[in-house]
C-alpha positions in Angstrom: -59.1 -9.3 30.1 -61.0 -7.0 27.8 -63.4 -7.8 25.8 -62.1 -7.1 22.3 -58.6 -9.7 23.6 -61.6 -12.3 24.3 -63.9 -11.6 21.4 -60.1 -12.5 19.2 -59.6 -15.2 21.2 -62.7 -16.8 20.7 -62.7 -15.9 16.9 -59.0 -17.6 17.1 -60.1 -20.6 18.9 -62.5 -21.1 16.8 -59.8 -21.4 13.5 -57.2 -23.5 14.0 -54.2 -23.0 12.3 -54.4 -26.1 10.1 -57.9 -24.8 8.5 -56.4 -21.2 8.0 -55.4 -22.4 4.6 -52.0 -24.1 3.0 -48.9 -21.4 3.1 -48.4 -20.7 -0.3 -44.9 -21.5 -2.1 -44.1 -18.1 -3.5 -40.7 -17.4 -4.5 -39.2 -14.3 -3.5 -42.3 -13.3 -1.5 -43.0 -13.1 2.1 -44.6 -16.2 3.3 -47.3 -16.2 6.4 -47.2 -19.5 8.2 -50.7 -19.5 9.7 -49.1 -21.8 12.9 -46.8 -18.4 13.8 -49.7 -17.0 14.8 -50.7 -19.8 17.5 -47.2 -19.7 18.6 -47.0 -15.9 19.5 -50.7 -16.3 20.5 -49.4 -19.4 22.9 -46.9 -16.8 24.7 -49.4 -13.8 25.0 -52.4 -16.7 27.1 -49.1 -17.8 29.1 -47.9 -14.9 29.8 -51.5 -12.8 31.1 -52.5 -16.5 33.1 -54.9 -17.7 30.4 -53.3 -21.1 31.0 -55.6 -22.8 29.5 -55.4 -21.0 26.4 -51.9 -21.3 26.2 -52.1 -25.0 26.8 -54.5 -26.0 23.7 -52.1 -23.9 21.5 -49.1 -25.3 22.5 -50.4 -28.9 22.0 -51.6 -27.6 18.5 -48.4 -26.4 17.6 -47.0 -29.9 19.2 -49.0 -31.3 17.1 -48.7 -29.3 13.5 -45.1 -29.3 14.2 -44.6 -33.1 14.4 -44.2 -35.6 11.9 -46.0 -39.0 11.7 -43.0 -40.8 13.3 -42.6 -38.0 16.1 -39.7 -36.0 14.5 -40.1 -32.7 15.2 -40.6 -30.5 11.6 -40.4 -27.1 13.9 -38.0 -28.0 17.0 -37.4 -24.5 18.2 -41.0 -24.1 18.1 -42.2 -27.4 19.8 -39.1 -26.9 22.1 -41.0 -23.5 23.4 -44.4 -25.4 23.3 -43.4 -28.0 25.6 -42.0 -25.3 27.9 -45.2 -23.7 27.8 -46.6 -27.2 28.7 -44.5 -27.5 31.4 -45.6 -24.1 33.0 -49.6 -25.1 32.5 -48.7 -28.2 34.3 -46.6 -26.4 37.0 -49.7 -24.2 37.6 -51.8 -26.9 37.6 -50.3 -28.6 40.5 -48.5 -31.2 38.4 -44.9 -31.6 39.2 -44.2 -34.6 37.3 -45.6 -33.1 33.8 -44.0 -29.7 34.4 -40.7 -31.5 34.8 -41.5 -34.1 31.8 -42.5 -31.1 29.5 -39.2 -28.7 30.9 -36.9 -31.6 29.9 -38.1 -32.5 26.7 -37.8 -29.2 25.9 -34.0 -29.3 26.5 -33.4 -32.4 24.4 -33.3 -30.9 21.0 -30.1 -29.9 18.8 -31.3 -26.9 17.5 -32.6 -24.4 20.2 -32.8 -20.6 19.5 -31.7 -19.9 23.3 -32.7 -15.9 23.1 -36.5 -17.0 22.4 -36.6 -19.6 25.3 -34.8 -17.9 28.0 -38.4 -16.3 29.1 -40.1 -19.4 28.7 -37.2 -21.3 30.9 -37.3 -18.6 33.6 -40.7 -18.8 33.6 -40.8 -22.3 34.1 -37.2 -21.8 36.5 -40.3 -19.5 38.7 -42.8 -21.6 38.7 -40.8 -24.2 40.1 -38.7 -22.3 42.6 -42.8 -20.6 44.0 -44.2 -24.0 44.0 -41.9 -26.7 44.2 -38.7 -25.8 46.4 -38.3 -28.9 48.7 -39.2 -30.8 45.9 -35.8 -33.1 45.1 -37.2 -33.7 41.4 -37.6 -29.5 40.8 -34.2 -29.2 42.5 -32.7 -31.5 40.0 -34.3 -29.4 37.0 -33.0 -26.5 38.3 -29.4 -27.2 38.8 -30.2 -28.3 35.0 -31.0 -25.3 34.0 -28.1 -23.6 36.1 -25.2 -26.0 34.5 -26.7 -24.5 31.0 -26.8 -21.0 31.9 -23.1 -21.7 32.9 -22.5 -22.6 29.5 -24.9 -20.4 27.9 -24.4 -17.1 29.2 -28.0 -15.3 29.4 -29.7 -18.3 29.6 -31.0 -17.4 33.0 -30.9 -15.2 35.2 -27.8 -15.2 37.9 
């Protein structure tokens, strides 16, 4: 990693995204949501390895994203954060939080399925490398392979 990536990622774990100010209400204007950041931030730490990285951000978005009784204020979000979760854990060595995390993330109505088909196939990897005799993975899998049948592109063929 270079060094200006970690010297922004320190800087950025330093500031959450709940101290980064409230989002203003501004008609008609563009409106930053200071959590948007985490979440792309999230993908780039998953993506390069930085696991652990990815995993504090994903909980914070869990965590700015869900309301005091547990309903989900941001679902596609927190449905891509839990998929995150669920590759952390996967890496980790933890089979039964990787599959906890991939199916939660598969339990909400609304799902933008172009934004979490990289997550998924991540996820889909992880557990085909790691996990292949695994019964549990299995059953995740053909999961996943029942919706791609009725989601065309939502994994690979």
């Amino acid at each position: 990693m270079s060094v200006q990536l970690r010297d922004n990622a320190d800087e950025h774990r330093r500031t959450p995204a709940h101290t980064r100010g409230p989002t203003p209400n501004l008609d008609n204007h563009l409106v930053v949501d200071p959590a948007e950041f985490d979440f792309y931030a999230m993908d780039c730490y998953r993506l390069v390895g930085e696991d652990k990285l990815a995993r504090t951000l994903a909980e914070e978005l869990l965590r700015v994203g869900t309301d005091f009784d547990g309903t989900d204020r941001s679902p596609m979000r927190n449905a891509e954060a839990r998929v995150t979760l669920g590759v952390t854990a996967a890496r980790e060595g933890d089979l039964e939080q990787a599959l906890t995390m991939g199916a939660r993330a598969l339990e909400g109505d609304r799902q933008s399925v172009p934004s979490l088909i990289m997550t998924r196939r991540e996820l889909a990897a992880e557990m085909r490398r790691r996990y292949a005799a695994e019964p549990a993975a299995q059953d995740y899998l053909n999961r996943l392979h029942t919706l791609a049948e009725e989601k065309p592109g939502f994994l690979p063929r």
